[in-house]
KEPALUM-186207 format. One record per residue (C-alpha): residue number from 1; residue in three letters; chain; x, y, z. Coordinates in nm, 4 decimals. Layout:
% KEPALUM-186207
 seq type mol        x        y        z
 NUM  Ala   A        X        Y        Z
...
//
This chain:
% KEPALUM-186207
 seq type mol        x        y        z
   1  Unk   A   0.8799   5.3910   2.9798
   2  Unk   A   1.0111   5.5844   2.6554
   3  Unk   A   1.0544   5.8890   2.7462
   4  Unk   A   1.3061   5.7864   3.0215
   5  Unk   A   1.5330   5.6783   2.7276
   6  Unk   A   1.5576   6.0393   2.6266
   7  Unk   A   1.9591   6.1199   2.5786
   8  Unk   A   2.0846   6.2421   2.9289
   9  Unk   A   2.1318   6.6296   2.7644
  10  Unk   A   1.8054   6.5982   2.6227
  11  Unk   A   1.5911   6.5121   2.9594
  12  Unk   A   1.8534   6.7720   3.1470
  13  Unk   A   1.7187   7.0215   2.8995
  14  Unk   A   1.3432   6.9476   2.9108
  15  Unk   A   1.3991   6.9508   3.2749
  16  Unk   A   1.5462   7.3165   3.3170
  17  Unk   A   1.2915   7.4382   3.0703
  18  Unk   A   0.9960   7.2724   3.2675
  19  Unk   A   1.1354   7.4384   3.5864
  20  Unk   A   1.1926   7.7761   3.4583
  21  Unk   A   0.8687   7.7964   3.2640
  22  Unk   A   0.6081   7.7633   3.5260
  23  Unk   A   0.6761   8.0549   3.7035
  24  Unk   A   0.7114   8.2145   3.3896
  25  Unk   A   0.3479   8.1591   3.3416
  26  Unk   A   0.2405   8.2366   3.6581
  27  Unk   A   0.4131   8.6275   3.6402
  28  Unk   A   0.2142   8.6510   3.2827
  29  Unk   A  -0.0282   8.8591   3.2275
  30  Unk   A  -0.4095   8.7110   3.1045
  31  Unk   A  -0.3721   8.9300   2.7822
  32  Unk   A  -0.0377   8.7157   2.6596
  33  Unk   A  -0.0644   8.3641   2.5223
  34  Unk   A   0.0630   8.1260   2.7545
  35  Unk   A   0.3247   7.8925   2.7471
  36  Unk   A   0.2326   7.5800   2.8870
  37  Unk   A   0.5565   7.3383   2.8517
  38  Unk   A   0.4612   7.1208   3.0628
  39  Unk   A   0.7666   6.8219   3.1765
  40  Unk   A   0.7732   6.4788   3.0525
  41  Unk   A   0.6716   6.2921   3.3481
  42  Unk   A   0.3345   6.4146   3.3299
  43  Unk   A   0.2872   6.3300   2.9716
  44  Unk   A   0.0465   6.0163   3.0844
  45  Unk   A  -0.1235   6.2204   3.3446
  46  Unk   A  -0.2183   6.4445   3.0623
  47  Unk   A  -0.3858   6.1530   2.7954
  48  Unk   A  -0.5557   6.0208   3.0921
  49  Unk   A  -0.7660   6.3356   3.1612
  50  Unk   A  -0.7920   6.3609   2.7874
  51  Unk   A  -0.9502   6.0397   2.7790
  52  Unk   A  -1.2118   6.1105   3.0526
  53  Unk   A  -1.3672   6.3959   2.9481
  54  Unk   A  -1.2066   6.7861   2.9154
  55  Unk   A  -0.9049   6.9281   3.0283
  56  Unk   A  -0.9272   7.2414   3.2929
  57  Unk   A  -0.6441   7.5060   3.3175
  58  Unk   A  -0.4848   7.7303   3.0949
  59  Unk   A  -0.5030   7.7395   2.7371
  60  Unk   A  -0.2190   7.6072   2.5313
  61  Unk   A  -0.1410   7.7696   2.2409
  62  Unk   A   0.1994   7.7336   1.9589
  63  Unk   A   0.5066   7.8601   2.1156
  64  Unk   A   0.6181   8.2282   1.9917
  65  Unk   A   0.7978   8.1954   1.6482
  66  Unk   A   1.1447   8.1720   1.6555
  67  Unk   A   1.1449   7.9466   2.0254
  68  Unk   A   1.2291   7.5789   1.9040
  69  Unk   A   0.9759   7.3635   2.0263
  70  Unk   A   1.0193   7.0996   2.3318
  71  Unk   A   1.1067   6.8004   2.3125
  72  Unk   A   0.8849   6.6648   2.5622
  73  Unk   A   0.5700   6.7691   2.3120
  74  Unk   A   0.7153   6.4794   2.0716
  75  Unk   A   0.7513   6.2732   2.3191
  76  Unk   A   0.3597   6.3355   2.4823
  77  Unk   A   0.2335   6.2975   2.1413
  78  Unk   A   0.3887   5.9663   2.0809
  79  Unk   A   0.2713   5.7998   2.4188
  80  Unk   A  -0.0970   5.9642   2.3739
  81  Unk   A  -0.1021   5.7514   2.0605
  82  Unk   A  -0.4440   5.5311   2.0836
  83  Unk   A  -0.3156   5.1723   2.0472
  84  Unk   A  -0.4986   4.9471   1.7729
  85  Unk   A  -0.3963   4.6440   1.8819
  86  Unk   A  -0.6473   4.3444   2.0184
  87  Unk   A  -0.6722   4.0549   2.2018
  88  Unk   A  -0.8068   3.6861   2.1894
  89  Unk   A  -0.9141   3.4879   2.4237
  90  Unk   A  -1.1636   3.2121   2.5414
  91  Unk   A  -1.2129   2.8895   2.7178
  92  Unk   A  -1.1172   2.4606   2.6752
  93  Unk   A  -1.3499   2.2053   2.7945
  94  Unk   A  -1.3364   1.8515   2.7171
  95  Unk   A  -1.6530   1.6682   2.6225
  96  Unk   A  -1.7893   1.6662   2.9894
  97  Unk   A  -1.7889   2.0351   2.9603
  98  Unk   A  -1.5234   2.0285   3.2270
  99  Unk   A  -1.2235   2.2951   3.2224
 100  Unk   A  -0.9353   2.1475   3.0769
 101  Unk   A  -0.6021   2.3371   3.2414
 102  Unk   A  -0.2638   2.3486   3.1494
 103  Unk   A  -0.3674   2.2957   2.7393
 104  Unk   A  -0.1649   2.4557   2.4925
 105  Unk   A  -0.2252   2.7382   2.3216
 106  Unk   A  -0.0910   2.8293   1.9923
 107  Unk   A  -0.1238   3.1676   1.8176
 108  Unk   A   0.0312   3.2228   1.4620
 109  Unk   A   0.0132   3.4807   1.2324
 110  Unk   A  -0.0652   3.3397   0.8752
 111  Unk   A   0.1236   3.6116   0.7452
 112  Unk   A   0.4175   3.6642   0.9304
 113  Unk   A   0.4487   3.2907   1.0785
 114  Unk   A   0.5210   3.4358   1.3957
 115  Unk   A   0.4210   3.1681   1.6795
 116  Unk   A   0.2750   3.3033   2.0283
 117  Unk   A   0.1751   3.0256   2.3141
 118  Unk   A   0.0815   3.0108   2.6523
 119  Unk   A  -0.1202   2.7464   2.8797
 120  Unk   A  -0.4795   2.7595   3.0306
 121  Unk   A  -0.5177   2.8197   3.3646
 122  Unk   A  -0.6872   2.6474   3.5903
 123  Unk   A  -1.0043   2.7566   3.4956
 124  Unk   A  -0.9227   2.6599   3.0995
 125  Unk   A  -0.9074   3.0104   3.0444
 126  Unk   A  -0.6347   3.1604   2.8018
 127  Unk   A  -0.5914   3.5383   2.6704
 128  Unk   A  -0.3702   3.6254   2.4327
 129  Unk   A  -0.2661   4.0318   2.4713
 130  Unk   A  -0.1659   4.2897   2.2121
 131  Unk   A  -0.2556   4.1049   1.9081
 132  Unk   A  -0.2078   4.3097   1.6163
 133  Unk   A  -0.4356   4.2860   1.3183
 134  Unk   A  -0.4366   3.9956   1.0352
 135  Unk   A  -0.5397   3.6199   0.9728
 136  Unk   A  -0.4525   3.3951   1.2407
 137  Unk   A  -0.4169   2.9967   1.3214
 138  Unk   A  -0.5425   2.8777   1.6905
 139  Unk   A  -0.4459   2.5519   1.7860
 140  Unk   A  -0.5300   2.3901   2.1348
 141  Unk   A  -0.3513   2.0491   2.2324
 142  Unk   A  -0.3747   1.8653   2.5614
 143  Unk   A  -0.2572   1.4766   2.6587
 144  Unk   A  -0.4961   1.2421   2.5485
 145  Unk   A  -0.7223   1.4742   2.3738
 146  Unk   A  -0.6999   1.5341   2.0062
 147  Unk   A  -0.5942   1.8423   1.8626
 148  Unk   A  -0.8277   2.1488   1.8099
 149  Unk   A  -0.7702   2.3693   1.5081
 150  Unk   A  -0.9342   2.6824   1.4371
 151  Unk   A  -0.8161   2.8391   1.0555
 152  Unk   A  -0.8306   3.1643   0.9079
 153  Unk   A  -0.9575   3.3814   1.2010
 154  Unk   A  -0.9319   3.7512   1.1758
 155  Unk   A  -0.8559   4.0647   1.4020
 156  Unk   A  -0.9935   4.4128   1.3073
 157  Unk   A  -0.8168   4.7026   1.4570
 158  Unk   A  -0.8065   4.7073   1.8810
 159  Unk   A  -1.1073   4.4100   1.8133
 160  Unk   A  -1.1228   4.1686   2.1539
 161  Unk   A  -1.2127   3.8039   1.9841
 162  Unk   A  -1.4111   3.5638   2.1994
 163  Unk   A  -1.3356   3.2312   2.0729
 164  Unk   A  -1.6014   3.0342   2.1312
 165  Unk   A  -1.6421   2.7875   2.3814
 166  Unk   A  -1.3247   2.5061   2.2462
 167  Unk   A  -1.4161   2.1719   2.3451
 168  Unk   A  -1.1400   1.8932   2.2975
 169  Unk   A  -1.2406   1.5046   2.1772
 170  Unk   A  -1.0721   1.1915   2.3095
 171  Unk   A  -0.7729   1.1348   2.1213
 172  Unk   A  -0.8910   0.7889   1.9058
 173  Unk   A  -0.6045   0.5178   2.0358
 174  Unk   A  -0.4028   0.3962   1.7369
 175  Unk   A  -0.1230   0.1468   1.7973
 176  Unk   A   0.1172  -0.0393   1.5278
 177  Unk   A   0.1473  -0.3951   1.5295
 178  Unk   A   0.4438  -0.5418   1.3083
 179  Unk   A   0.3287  -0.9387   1.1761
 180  Unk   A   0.6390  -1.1166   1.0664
 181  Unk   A   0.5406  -1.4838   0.9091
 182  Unk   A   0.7722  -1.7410   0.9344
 183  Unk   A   0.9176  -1.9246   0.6618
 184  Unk   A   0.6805  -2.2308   0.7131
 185  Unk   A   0.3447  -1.9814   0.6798
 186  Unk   A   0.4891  -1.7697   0.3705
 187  Unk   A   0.6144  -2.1297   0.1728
 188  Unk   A   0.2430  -2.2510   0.2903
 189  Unk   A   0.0830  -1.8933   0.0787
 190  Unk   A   0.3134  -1.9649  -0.1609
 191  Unk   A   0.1958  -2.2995  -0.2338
 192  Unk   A  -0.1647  -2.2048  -0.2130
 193  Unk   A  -0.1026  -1.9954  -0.5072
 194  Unk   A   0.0804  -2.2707  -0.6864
 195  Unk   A  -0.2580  -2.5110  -0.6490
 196  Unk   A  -0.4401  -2.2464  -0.8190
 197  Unk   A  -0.2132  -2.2878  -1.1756
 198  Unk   A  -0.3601  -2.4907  -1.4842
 199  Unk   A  -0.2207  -2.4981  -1.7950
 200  Unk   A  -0.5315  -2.3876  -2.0441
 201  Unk   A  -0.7590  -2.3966  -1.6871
 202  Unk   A  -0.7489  -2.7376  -1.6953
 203  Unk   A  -0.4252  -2.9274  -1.6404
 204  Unk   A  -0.2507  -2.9395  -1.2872
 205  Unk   A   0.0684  -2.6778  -1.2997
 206  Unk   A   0.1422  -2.6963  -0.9389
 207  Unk   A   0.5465  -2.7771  -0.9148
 208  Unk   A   0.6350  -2.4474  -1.0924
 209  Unk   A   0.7336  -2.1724  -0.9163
 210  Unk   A   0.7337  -1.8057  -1.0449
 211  Unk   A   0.8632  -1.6639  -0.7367
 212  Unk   A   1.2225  -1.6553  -0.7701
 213  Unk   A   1.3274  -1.6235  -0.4019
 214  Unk   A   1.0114  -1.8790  -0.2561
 215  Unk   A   1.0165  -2.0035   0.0576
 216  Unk   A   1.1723  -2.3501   0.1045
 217  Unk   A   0.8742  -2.6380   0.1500
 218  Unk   A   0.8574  -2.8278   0.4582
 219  Unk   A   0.8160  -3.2295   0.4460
 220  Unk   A   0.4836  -3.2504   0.5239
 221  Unk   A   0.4450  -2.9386   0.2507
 222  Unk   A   0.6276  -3.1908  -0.0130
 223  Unk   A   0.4005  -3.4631   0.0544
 224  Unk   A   0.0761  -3.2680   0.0571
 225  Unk   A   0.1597  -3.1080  -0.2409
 226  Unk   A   0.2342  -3.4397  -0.4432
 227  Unk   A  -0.0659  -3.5883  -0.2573
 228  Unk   A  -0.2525  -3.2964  -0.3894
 229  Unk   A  -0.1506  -3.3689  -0.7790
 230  Unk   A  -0.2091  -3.7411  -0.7661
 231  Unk   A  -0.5725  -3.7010  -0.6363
 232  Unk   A  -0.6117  -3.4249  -0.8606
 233  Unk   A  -0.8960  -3.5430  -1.1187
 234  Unk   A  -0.6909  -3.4675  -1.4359
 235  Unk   A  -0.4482  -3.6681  -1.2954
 236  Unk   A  -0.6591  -3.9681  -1.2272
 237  Unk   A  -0.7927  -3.8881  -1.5870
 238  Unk   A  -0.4435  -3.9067  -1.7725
 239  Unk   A  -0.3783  -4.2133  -1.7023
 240  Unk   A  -0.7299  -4.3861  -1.8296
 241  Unk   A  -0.6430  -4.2060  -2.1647
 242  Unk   A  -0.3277  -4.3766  -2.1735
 243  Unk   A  -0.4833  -4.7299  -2.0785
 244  Unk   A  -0.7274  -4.7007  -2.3454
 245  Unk   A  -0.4647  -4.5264  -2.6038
 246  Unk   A  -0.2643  -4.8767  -2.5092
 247  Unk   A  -0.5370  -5.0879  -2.5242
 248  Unk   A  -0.5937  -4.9771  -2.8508
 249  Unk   A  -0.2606  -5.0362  -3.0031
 250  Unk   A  -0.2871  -5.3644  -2.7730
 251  Unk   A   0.0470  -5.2806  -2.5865
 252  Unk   A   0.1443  -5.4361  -2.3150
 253  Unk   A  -0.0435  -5.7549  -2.4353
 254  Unk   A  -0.0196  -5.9258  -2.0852
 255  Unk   A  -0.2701  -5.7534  -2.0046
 256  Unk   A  -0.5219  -5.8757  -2.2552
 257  Unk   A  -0.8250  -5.6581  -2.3745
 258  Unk   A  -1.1530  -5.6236  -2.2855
 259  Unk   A  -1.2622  -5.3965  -1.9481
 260  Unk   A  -1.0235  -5.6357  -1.7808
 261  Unk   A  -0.7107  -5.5972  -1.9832
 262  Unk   A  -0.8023  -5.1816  -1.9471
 263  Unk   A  -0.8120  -5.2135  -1.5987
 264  Unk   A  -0.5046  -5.2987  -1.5553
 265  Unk   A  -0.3074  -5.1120  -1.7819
 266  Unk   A  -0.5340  -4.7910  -1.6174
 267  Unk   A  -0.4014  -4.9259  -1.2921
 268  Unk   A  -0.0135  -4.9722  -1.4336
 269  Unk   A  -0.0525  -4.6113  -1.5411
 270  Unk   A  -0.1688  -4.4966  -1.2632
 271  Unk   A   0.0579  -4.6804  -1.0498
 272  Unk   A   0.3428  -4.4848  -1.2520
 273  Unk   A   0.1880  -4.1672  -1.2265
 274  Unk   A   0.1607  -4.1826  -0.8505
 275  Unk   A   0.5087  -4.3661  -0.7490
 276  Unk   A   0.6744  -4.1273  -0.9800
 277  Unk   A   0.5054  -3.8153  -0.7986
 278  Unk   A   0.5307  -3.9422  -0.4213
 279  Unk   A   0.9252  -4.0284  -0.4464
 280  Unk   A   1.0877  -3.7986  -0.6601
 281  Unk   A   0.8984  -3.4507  -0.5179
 282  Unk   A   0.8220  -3.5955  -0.1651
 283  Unk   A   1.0181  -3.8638  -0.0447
 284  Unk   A   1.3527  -3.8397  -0.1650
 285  Unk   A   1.3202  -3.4590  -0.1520
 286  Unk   A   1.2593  -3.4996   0.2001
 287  Unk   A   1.5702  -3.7653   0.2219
 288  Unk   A   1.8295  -3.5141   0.0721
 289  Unk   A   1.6627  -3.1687   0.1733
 290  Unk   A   1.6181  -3.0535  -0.1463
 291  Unk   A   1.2772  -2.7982  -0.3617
 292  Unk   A   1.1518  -3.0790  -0.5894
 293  Unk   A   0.9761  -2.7373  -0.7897
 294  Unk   A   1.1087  -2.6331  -1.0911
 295  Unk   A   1.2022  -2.2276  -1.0828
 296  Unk   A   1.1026  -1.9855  -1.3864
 297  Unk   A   1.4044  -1.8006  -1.4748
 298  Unk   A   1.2075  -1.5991  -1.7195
 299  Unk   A   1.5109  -1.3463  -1.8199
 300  Unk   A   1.8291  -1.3748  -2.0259
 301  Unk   A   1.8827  -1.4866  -2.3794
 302  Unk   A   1.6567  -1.7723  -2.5017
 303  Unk   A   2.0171  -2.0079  -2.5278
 304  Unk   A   2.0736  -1.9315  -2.1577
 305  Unk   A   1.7360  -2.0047  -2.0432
 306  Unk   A   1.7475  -2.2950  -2.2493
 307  Unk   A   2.0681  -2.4082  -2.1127
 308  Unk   A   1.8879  -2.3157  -1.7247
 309  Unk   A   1.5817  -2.5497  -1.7890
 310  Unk   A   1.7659  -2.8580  -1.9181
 311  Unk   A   2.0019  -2.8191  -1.6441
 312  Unk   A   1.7256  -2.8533  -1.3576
 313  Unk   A   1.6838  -3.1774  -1.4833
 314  Unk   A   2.0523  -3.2791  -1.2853
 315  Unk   A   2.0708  -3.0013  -1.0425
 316  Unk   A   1.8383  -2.8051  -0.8072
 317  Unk   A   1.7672  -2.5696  -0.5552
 318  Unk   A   1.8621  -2.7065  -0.2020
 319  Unk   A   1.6244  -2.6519   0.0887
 320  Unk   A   1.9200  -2.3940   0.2364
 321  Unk   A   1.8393  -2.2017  -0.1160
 322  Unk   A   2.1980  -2.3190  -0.3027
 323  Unk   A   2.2247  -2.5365  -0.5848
 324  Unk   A   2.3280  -2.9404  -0.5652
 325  Unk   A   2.2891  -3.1879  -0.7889
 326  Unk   A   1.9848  -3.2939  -0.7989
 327  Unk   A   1.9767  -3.6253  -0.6442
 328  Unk   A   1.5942  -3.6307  -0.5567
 329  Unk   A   1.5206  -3.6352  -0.9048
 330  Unk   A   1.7532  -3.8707  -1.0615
 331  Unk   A   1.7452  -4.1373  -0.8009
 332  Unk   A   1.3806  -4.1063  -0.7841
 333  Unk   A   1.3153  -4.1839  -1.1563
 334  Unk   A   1.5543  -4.5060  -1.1205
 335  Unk   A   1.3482  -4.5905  -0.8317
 336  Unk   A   1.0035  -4.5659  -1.0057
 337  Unk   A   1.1281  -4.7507  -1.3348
 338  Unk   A   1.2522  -5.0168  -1.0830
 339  Unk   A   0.9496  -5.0460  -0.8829
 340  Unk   A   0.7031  -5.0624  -1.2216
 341  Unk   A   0.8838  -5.4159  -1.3435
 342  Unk   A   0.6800  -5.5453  -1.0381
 343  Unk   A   0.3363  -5.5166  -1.2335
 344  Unk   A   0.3645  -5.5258  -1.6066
 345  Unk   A   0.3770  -5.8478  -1.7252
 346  Unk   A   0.6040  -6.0679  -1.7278
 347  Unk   A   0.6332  -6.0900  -2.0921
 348  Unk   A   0.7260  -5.7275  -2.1070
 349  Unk   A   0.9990  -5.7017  -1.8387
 350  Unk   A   1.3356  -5.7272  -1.9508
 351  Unk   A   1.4836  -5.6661  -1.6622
 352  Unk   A   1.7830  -5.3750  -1.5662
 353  Unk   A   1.7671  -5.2839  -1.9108
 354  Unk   A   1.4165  -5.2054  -1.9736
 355  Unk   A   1.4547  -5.0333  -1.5950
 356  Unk   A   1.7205  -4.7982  -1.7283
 357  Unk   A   1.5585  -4.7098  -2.0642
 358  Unk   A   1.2498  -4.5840  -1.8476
 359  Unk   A   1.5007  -4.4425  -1.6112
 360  Unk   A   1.6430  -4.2417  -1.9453
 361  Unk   A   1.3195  -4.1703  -2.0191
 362  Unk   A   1.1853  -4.0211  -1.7200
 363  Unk   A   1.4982  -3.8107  -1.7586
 364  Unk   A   1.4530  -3.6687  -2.0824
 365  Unk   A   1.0655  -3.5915  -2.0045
 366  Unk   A   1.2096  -3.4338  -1.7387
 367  Unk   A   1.4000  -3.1949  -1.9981
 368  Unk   A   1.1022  -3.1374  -2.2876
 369  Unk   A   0.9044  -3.0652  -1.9426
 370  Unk   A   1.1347  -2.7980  -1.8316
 371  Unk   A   1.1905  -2.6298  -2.1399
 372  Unk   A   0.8183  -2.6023  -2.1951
 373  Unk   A   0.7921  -2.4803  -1.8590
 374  Unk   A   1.0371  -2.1979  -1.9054
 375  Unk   A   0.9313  -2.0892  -2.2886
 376  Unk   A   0.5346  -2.1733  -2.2615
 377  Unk   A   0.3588  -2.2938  -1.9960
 378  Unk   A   0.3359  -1.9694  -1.8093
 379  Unk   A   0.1392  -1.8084  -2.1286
 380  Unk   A  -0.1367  -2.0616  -2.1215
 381  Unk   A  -0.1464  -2.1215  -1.8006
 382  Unk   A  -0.4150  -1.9437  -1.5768
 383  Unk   A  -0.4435  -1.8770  -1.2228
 384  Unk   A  -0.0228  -1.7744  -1.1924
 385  Unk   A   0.0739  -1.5341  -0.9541
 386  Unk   A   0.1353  -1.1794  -1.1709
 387  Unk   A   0.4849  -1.0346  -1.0117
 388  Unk   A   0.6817  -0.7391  -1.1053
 389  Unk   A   1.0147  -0.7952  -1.3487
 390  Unk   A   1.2139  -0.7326  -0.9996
 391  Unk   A   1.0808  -1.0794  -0.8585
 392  Unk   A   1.2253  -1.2803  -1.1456
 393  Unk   A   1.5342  -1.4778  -1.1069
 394  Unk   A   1.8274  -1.4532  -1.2939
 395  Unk   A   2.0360  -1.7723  -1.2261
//
């Protein structure tokens, strides 16, 4: 209480006055005003029969001029203070209508951030005491239930809030679940986009790859994918424009003309389409573990992009991402010029020489190719994979 922290002269004084006072009051006469200085202790005796209804006894009246005033009238007036402060309080349920104890309970003033909390009992019942005036933010949590907010609630002067009835919702379960893809599933996207690349919409662009950092291709990946451009129709179509561009000019005469002599220079075309395809980007590939795909570089000078694309024509990317020579392609194109003196005619073999001039060939188609790739191809071509600068290479 206060008034017990009254300075130890102070109470001594109020004390002695108290004392000597009341029989001084009792030896007055009715016909002087009376002095009623009545102790400290009895300060909250005397607001409680002011507060139920009026006060008997004498009448008090202000002390004779010149007598300094008790202290114990200060400290009455203080404690007889009505209080204006209020309380909230209500009840949790959870959607059975069932009491939810042991909830939290958080009470902050939007003001002054100040934070008040307590728990339900078992009944779900909370009460928050002596809540001054202002704004406030209620907030009831429980395990497994999901939060309750109430926002911008208000307290008048001594006002007791009733909060209506708070009922809690199951918490909604949410869990995380991290999906890493091997290397065999991402090179497998990857080369689902690259099926979807034509040059103009119409020619197959399949073996370029404008992801810098792809995913290495398995063997059977290698194989499908140069399965997928010989069967392709433009591919089948290529070669009968050859045969009939041949035909025309009457190379290859061995063959003769007529639907015969196209026939089989369609089929000698095709033949070198398809042999070329299957062992330099799947079988030999496969031998020597290496990307048969040809990588857009896409930044730098034009010289050292340049320099870059004619360069992939001797080395390349290695299945273990580091660069080799590139056996796969240069042993396959010797192969393939080898294998085609087995059906042109006979007239138009001339043995290891005509196999290396289609070897050098093969190279040096290999280059134009590349260069076009790096400078062109990606401009006409639809159906490429838009990525951001970050994503290109830089060799």
């Amino acid at each position: 209480m206060w008034y017990l922290r009254v300075p130890g002269p102070c109470s001594f004084a109020v004390l002695l006055i108290a004392w000597i006072g009341s029989p001084t009051c009792a030896q007055t006469s009715n016909s002087q005003p009376t002095l009623n200085f009545k102790p400290a202790l009895f300060a909250s005796s005397q607001s409680d029969s002011a507060t139920a209804g009026p006060v008997t006894g004498h009448e008090t009246t202000d002390p004779p001029a010149g007598l300094p005033e008790s202290p114990a009238s200060h400290i009455a007036s203080q404690i007889i203070e009505p209080t204006n402060a209020g309380s909230i309080l209500g009840t949790v349920v959870d959607p059975n209508g069932a009491e939810v104890a042991n909830a939290l309970v958080t009470l902050e003033n939007e003001d002054t951030r100040i934070q008040r909390t307590l728990i339900t009992d078992s009944a779900g019942f909370f009460k928050f005491e002596a809540v001054e005036p202002g704004r406030f933010h209620l907030t009831v949590s429980s395990s497994g239930y999901a939060r309750w907010i109430a926002d911008d609630l208000t307290i008048q002067n001594g006002q007791s809030y009733d909060v209506p009835e708070v009922a809690l919702h199951i918490a909604s379960a949410t869990s995380e679940v991290e999906i890493i893809a091997t290397g065999h599933e991402i090179a497998e996207d990857q080369m689902h986009y690259a099926e979807k690349q034509r040059v103009l919409g119409i020619f197959p662009n399949f073996y370029a790859s404008y992801v810098w950092h792809a995913a290495p291709l398995s063997s059977g990946q290698k194989f499908r994918l140069a399965l997928r451009t010989t069967v392709d129709p433009v591919s089948i179509a290529i070669p009968a424009v050859v045969a009939g561009v041949e035909q025309s000019q009457n190379s290859y005469d061995g063959f003769g003309q007529g639907a015969q002599g196209f026939a089989k220079r369609f089929g000698a075309a095709s033949a070198d389409t398809a042999i070329s395809t299957v062992l330099t980007d799947a079988v030999f590939p496969t031998i020597f573990r290496q990307d048969p795909r040809y990588f857009y570089k896409g930044t730098g000078s034009v010289i050292s992009r340049a320099m870059y694309a004619i360069s992939t024509v001797v080395i390349c990317r290695g299945d273990n991402g580091r660069w080799q020579p590139n056996y796969s392609n240069l042993v396959g194109n010797l192969a393939s010029a080898s294998i085609s003196n087995t059906y042109y005619p006979s007239s138009d073999r001339n043995g290891a020489r005509l196999t290396i001039n289609n070897w050098l060939i093969g190279d040096a188609s290999g280059a134009i190719s590349s260069l076009f790739q790096e400078f062109l191809v990606k401009k006409i071509s639809r159906g490429v994979q838009s990525l951001p600068d970050s994503e290109l290479g830089t060799k």
